[in-house]
C-alpha positions in Angstrom: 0.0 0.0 0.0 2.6 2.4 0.9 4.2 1.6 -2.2 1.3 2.6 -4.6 0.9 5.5 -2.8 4.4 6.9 -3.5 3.2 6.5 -7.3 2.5 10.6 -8.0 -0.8 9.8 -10.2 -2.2 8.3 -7.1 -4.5 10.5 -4.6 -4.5 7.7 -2.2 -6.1 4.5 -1.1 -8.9 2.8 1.2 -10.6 -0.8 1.5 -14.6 -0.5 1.9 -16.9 -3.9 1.0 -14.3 -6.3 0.4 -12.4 -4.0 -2.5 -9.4 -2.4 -2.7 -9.5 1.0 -4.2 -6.9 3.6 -5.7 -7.7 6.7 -5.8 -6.5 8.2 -8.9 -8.7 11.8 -9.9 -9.5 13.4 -13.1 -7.0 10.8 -15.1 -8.2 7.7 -14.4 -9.4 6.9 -17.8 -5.9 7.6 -18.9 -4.3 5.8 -16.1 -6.7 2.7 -16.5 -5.4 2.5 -20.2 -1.7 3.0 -19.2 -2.2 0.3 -16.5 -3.8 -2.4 -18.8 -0.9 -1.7 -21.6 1.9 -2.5 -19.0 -0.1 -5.1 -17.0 -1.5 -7.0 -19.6 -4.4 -7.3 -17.4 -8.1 -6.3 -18.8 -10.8 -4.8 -15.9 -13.9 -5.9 -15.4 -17.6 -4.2 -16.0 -18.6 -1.9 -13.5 -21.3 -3.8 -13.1 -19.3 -7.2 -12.5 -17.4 -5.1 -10.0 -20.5 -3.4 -8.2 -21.7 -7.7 -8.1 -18.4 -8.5 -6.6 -18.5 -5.8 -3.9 -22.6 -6.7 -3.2 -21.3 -10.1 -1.8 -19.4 -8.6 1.4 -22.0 -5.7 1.7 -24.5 -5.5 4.8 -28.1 -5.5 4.1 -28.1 -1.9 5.2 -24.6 -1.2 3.2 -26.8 -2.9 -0.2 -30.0 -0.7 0.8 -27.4 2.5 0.9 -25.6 1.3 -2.4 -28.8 1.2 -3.8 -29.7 4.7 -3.0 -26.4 5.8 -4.2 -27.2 4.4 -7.6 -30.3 5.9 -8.1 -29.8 9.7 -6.5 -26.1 9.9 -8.3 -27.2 10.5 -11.7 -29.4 13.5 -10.9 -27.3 15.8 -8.7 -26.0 17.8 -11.7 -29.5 18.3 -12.2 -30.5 19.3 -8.5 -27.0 21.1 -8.3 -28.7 22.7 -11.3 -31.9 23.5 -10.1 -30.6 24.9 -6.3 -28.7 27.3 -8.5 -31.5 28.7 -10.3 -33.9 29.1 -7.0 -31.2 30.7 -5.2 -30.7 33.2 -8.0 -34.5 33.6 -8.5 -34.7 34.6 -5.1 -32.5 37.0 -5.5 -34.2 38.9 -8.0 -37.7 38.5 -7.2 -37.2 38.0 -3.6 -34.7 40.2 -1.8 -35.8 44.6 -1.9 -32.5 46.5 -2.3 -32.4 50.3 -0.6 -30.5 51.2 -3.7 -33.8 50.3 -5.6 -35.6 52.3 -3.2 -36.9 48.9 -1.3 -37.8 46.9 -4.4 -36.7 43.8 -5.7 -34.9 43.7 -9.5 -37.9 42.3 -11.4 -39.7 45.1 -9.8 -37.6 47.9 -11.3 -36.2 46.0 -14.5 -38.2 44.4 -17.3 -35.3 42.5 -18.4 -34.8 41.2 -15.1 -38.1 40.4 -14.9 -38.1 38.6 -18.1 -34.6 36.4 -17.1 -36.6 35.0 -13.6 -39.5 34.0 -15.5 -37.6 31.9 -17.7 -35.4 30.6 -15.4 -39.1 29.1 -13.9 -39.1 26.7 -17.1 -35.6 24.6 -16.2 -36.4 25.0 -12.2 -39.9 23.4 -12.7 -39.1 20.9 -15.1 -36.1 19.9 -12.1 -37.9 19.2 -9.2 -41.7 19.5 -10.4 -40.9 16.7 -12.7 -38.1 14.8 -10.0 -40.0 11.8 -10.1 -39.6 11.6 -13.9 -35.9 11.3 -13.2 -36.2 8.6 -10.4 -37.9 6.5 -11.8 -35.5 6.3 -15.2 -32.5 6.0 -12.8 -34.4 3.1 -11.3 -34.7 1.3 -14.1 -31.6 2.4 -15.5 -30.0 0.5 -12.1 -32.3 -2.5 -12.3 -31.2 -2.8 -16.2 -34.7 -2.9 -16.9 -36.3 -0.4 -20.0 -35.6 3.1 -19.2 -38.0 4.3 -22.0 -40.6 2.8 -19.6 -39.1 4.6 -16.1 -39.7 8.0 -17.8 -43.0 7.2 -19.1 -44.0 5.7 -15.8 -42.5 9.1 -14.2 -44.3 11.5 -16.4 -48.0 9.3 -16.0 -47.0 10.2 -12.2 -47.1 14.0 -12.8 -48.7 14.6 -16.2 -51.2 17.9 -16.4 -53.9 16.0 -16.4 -53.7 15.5 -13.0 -53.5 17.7 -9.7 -50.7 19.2 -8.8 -49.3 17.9 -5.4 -48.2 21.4 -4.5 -52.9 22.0 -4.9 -54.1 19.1 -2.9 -54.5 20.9 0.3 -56.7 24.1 -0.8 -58.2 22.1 -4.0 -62.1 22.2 -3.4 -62.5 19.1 -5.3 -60.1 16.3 -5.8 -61.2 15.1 -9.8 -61.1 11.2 -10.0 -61.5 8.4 -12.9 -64.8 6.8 -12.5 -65.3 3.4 -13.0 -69.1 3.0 -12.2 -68.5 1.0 -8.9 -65.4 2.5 -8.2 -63.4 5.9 -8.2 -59.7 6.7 -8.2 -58.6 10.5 -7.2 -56.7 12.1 -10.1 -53.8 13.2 -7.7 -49.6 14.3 -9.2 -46.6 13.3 -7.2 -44.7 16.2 -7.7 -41.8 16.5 -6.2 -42.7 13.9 -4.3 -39.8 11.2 -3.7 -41.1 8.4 -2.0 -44.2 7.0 -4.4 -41.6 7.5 -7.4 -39.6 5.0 -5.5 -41.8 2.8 -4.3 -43.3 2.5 -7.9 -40.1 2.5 -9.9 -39.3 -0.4 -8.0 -42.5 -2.2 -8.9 -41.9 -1.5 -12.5 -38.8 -2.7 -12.7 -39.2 -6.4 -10.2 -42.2 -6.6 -12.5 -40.6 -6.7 -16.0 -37.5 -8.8 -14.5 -40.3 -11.7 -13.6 -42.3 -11.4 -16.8 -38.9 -11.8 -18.7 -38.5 -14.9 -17.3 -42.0 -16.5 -17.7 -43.0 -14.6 -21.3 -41.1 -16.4 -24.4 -39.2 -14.4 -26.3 -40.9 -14.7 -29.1 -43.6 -12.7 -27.6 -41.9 -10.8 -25.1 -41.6 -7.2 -27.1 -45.1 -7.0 -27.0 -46.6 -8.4 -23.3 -43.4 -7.7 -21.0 -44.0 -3.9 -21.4 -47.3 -4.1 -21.5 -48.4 -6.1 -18.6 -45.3 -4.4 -16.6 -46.4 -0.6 -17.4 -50.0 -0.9 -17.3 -50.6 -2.0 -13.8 -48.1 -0.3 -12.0 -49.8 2.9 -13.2 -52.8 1.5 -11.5 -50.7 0.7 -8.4 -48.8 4.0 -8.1 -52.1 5.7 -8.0 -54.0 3.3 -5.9 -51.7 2.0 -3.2 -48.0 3.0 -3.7 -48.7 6.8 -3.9 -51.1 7.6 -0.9 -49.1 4.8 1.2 -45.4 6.7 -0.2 -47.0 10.2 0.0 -47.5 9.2 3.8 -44.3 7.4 4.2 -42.3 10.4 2.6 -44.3 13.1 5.1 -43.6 10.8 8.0 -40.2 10.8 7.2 -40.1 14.5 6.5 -41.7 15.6 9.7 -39.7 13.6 12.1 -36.3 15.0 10.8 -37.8 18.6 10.6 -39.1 18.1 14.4 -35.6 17.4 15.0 -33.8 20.1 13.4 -36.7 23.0 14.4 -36.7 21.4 18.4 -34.8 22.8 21.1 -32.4 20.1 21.0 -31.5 21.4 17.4 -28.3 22.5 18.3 -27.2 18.6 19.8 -28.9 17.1 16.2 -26.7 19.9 14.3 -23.6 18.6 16.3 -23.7 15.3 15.8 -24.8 15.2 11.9 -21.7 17.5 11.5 -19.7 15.0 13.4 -21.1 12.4 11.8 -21.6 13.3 8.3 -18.3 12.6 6.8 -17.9 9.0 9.0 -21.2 8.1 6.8 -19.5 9.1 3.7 -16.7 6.8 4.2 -18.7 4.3 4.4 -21.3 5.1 1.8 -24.4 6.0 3.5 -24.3 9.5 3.2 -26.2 9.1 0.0 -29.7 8.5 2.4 -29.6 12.7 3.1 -30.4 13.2 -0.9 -33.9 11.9 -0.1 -34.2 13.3 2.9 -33.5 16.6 1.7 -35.8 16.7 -1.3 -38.9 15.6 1.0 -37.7 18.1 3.5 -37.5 20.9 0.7 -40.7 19.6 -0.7 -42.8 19.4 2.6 -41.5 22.8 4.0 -40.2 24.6 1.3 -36.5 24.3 2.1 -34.0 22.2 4.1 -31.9 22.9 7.0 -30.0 19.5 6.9 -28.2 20.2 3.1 -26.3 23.3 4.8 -24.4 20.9 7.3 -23.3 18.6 4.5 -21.5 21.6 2.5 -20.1 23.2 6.1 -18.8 19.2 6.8 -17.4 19.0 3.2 -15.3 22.6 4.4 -14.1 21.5 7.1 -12.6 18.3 5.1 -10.6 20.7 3.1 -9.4 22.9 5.5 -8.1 20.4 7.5 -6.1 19.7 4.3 -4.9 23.1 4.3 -3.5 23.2 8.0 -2.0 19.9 6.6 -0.6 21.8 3.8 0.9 24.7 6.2 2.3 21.7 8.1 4.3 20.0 5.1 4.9 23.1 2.9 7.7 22.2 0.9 6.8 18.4 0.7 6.4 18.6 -3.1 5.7 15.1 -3.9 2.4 15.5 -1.2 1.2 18.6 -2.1 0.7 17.3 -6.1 -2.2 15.5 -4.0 -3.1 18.0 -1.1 -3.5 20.9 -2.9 -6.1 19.6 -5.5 -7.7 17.6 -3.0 -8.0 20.7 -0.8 -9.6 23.0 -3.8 -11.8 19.9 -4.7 -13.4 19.5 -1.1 -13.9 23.3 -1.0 -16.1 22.6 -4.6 -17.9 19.5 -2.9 -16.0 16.8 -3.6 -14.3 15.1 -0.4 -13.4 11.9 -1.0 -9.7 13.1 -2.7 -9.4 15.5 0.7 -10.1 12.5 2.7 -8.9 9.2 1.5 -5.7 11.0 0.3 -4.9 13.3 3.1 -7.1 13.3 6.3 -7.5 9.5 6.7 -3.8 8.7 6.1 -2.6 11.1 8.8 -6.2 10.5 11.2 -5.6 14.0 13.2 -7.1 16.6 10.5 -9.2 13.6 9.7 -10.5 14.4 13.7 -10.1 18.2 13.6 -12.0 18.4 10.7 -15.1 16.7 12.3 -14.7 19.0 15.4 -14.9 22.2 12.9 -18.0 20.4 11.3 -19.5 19.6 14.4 -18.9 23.0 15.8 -20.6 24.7 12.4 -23.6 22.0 12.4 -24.2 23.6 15.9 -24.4 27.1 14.9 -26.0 26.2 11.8 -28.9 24.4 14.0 -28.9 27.3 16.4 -29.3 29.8 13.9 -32.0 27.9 11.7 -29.3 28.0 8.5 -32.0 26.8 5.8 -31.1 26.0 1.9 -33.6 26.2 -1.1 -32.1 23.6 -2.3 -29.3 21.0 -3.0 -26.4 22.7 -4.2 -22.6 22.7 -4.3 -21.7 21.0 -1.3 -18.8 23.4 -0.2 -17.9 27.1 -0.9 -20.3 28.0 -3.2 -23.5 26.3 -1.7 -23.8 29.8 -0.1 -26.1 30.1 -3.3 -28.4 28.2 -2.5 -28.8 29.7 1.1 -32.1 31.8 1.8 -31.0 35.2 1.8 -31.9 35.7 5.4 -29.5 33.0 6.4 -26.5 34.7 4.6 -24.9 36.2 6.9 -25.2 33.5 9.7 -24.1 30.5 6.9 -20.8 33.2 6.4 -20.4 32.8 10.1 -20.7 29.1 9.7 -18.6 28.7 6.9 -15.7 30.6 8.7 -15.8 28.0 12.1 -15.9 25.2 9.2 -12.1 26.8 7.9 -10.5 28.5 10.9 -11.7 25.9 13.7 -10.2 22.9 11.3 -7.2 24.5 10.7 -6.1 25.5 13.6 -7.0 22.3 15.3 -4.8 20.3 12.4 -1.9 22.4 13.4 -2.0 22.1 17.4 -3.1 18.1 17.2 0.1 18.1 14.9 2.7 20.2 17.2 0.8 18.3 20.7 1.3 14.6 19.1 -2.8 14.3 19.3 -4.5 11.7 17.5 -1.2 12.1 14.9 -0.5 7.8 16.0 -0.8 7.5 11.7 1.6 10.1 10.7 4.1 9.0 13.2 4.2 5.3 12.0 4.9 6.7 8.1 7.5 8.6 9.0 9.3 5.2 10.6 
């Protein structure tokens, strides 16, 4: 191990399920290619791999993996869409005194004309969100995806009632049937019943593969897999999801609105980057979606982008530490600018892990954040970047408070690297490398 890691293309390296990784970065494609040449040695699919790792796996590490599969595709698109509300908000939502206490669609037709388009991409994002879950579903089952996005669009087509209208509508329309009636309700938004009824889609058109002969199979496998999830989604799997997903939602909301806020804000930040070692971070995408969905925002997304600061500033007081170690800082230094855009794992696996201290401080700084973050009620829009420049998808009035936040998350770190360092704390790891 300590040999591969004195290779400069390598970031670093960790064991998780059974597997041996190398962490490589932006050239792995060219690395793989350079490996195979001199090896001799072809890789396997990334699905044979995925199979191979499945075996050592937990139930709960499988349900996590699962998750990871499904929410990872669409982040570019929720990164996306946080962007757009948090820069809708600031033109329609925020009255400048320069503007004599209006917003900038209020005093600018242009303006005004930019924020109503920006609606179009914003609604199609997260209106349309179960659209996208159910394809990824079925693009992770290896079932049709042409029949995930047409089961996702039957879940929030026009025809029906917008989600976001159930509560104030004064009738509900339904398909009658003579003896029986069905409410014409979307899912919006909603997370859960897209799930729940992806899933069914795809188990369903896996077990009709295997009793329908081929010959015939083009024809009755989409049929009889389509048609009667459509009638389950909107007769069992999206009340009973619609419920699960508000459960859900308002448990974690009672936790982070209760007075005991500010201990849930300190443990998630401690905890948050433990979980993405292991993988199951990737369970805060949903909640975050129901909890923006349900309330109009989330306060949990804010300590995931204050953890993954933390991460790489305790790279930096490792930097300030080592300066001059030229063969480490070809990893430290992009790892460093990497965590502070949202991507930790280069920060961690290659830096904080190895040495274990900053690994510590950094958690410390998160933990310390998450606190003030709780205290203050820090609230996002949205998903977003998940470091520096998630500030954009803060609501406004949280600005200056998420600054405050965002500083603890880079001094506290830091400084904490530095004096663990110089007092021998938790520094066990370095010491054995250097003998």
């Amino acid at each position: 191990m300590a040999e591969i890691e004195k290779i400069p293309s390598v970031k670093g390296t960790f064991t998780q399920s059974g597997q041996f990784q190398v962490i490589i970065g932006n050239d792995v494609a060219e690395f793989y290619n350079d490996f195979r040449t001199i090896s001799g040695k072809e890789g396997v699919s990334k699905d044979d791999a995925k199979s191979a790792a499945k075996k050592n796996m937990t139930l709960v590490q499988r349900v996590m993996a699962a998750l990871a599969e499904i929410f990872t595709p669409l982040i570019p698109a929720l990164v996306v869409g946080g962007l757009i509300l948090g820069f809708r908000n600031i033109l329609e939502g925020i009255p400048f005194e320069a503007l004599g206490d209006q917003t900038i669609v209020d005093v600018s037709q242009f303006w005004s004309g930019i924020n109503a388009l920006l609606w179009l991409p914003g609604e199609a994002i997260f209106h349309f969100l179960p659209v996208g879950i159910t394809w990824s579903i079925s693009r992770k089952m290896g079932t049709t995806q042409i029949l995930g996005i047409v089961l996702g669009i039957t879940l929030v087509s026009p025809q029906l009632l917008n989600a976001f209208a159930v509560g104030g509508a004064a009738e509900i329309p339904q398909w009658d049937f003579g003896f029986f009636q069905i409410d014409m309700i979307g899912y919006q938004a909603q997370v859960v019943p897209a799930m729940l009824a992806g899933f069914l889609l795809a188990y369903l058109e896996i077990g009709l593969r295997k009793v329908i002969p081929n010959a015939i199979s083009m024809i009755f496998v989409p049929f009889f897999s389509l048609l009667p999830t459509i009638l389950a989604a909107h007769i069992i799997l999206g009340p009973i999801g619609w419920k699960i997903g508000s459960f859900i939602s308002t448990i974690v909301n009672a936790g982070l609105t209760s007075s005991f806020n500010w201990l849930f804000g300190s443990l998630f930040g401690f905890l948050y980057a433990p979980l993405v070692v292991t993988g199951l971070h990737h369970m805060s995408n949903a909640i975050d979606l129901q909890l923006i969905n349900e309330f109009g925002g989330t306060n949990l997304w804010p300590m995931i982008a204050l953890s993954n600061i933390a991460q790489g500033s305790a790279v930096l007081g490792v930097i300030f530490l080592h300066r001059g170690n030229k063969e480490e800082e070809q990893v430290s230094i992009p790892a460093m600018i990497s965590c502070y855009l949202g991507v930790t794992e280069p920060a961690m696996f290659g830096i904080n892990l190895k040495y274990l201290y900053p690994f510590i401080a950094a958690l410390i700084g998160s933990a310390l954040a998450g606190t003030v973050a709780m205290l203050s009620e820090v609230t996002a829009y949205s998903i977003g970047v998940g470091g520096i420049p998630g500030i954009l998808v803060i609501q406004s009035q949280s600005w200056l408070w998420f600054l405050l936040c965002m500083g603890i998350a880079i001094v506290v770190p830091v400084f904490l690297t530095i004096l663990f360092q110089k007092n021998n704390i938790f520094n066990k790891a370095e010491t054995l490398l250097e003998n």
